[in-house]
DOBAKE-888454 format. One record per residue: x, y, z of N, C-alpha, C in turn; residue in three letters. Coordinates in steps of 0.05 Angstrom, whole numbers, plus 32768, in hexadecimal, padded with zeros to 4 digits. Layout:
% DOBAKE-888454
ATOM|X|Y|Z|X|Y|Z|X|Y|Z|ALA
...
END
This chain:
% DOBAKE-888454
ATOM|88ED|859B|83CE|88EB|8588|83E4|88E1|856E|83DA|UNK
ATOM|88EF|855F|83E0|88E5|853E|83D3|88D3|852C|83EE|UNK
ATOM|88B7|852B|83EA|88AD|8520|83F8|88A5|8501|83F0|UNK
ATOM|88A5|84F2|840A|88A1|84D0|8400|887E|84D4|8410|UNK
ATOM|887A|84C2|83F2|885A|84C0|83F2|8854|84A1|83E9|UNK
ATOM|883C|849F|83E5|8835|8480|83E2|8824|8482|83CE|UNK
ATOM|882B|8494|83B5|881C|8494|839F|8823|8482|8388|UNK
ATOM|8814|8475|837F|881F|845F|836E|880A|8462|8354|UNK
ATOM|8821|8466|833A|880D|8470|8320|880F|845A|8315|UNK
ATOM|87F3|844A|8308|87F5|8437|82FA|87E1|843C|82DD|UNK
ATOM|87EF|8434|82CB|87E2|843C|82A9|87C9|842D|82B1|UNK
ATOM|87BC|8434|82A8|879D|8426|8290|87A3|8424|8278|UNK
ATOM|87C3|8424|826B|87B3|8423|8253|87BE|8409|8242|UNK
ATOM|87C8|83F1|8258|87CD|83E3|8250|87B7|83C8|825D|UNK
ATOM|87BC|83B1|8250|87A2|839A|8256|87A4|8397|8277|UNK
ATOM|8784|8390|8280|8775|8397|8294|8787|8382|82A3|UNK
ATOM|8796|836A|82A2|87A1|8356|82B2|87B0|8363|82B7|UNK
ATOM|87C1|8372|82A7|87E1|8375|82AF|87D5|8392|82C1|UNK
ATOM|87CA|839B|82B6|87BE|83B5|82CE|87B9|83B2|82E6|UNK
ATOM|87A9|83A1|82E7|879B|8394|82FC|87B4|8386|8315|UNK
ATOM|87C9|837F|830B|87DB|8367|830B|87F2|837C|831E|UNK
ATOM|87F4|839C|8317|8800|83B5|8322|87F3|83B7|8330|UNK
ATOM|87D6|83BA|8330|87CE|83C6|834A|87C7|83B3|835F|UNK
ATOM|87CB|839C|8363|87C3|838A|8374|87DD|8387|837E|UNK
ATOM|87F3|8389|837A|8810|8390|8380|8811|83A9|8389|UNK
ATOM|8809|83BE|8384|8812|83CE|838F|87FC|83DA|83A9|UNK
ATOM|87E6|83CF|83AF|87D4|83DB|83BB|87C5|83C3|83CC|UNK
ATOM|87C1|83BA|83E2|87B0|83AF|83F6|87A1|83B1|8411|UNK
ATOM|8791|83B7|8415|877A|83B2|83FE|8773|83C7|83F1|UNK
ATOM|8769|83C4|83D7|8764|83D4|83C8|8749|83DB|83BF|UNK
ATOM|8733|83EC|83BF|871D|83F4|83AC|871D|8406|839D|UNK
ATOM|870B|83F2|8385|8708|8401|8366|86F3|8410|8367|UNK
ATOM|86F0|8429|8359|86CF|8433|8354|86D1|842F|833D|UNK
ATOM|86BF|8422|8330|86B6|8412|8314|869F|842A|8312|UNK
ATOM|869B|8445|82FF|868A|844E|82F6|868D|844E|82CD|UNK
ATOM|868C|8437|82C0|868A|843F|82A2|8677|8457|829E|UNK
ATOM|8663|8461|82AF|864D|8474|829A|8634|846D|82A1|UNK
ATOM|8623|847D|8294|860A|847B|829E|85EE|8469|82A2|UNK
ATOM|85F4|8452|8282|85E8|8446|8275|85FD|842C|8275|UNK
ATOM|8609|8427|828A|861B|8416|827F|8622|83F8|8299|UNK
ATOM|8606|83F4|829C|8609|83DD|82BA|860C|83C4|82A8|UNK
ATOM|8611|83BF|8294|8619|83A6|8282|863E|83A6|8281|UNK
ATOM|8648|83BE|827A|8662|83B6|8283|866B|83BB|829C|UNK
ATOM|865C|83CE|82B1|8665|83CF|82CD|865F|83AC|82D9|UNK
ATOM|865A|83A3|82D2|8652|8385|82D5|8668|8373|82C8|UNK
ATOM|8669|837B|82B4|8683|8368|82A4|869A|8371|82AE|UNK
ATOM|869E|838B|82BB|86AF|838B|82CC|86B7|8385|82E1|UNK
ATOM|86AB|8386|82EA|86AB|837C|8308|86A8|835C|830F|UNK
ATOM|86A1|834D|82F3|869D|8334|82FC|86BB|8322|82F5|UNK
ATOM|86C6|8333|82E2|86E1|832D|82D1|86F7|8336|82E5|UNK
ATOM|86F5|8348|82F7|8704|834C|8312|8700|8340|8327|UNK
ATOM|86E8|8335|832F|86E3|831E|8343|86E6|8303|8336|UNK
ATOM|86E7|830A|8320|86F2|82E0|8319|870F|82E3|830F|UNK
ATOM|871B|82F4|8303|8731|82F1|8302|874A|82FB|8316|UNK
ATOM|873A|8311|8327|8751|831D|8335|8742|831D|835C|UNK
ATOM|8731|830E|835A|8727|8308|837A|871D|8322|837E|UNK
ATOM|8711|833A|836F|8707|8351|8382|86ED|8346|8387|UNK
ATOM|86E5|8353|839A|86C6|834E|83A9|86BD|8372|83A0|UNK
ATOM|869C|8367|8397|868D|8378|8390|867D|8386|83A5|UNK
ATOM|8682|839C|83AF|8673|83AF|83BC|865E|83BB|83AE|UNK
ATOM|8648|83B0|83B6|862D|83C7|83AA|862A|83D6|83B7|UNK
ATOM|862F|83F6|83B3|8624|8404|83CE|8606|840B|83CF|UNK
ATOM|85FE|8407|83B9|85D9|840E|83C8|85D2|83F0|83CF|UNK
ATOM|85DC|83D0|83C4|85D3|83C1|83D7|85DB|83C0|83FD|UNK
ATOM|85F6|83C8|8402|85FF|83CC|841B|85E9|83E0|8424|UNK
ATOM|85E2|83F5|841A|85D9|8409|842C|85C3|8406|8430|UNK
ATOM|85AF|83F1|8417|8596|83DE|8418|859D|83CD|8432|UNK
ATOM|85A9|83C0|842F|85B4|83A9|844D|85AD|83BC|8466|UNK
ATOM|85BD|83CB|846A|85C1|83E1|847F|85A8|83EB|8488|UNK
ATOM|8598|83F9|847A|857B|83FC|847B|8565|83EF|848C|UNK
ATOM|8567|83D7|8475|855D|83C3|8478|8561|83AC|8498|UNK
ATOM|8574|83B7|84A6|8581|83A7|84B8|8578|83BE|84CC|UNK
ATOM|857A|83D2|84C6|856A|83F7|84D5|858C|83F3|84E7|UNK
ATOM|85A4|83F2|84DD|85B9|83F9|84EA|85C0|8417|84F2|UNK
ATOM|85CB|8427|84FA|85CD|8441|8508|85D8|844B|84E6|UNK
ATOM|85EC|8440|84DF|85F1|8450|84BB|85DC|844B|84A8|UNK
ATOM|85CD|8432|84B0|85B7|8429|8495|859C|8443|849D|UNK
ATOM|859A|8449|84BF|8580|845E|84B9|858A|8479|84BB|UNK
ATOM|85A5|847E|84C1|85B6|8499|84AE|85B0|849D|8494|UNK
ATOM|85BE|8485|8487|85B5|848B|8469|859A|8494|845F|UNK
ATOM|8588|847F|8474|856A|8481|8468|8560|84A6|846E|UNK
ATOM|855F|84AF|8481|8561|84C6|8485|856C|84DE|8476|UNK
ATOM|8581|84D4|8464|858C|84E6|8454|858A|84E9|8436|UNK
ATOM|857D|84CE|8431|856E|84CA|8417|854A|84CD|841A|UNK
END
């Protein structure tokens, strides 16, 4: 059975523009999860800043959002607080 889907495979293993350059074509809007590793907020940074200046992504922090949220005592910011 041949089913139509909206899966779209794009390499990594070629340079981050032309990568980048597929998936902004093929996907809108789109979010990245940027995890390099455990010890590694120097290139999660160089990444994410090399994707917001070269390719317009906007940086989601989620523990600053959920700080905001909190902090604001929104109905999800004192969910969260409650669950942490």
């Amino acid at each position: 059975m041949n089913k139509s889907t909206n899966f779209t495979e794009v390499s990594t293993e070629g340079a981050l523009d032309k990568t980048m350059d597929i998936v902004n074509a093929a996907f809108e809007p789109c979010v990245i999860h940027i995890r390099p590793g455990a010890n590694s907020n120097d290139l999660r940074k160089e990444i994410t800043e090399k994707l917001s200046e070269e390719h317009g992504f906007i940086n989601l922090d989620v523990n600053a959002l959920i700080r905001d949220e909190n902090e604001r005592k929104t109905e999800i910011g004192q969910e969260m607080h409650s669950m942490v």
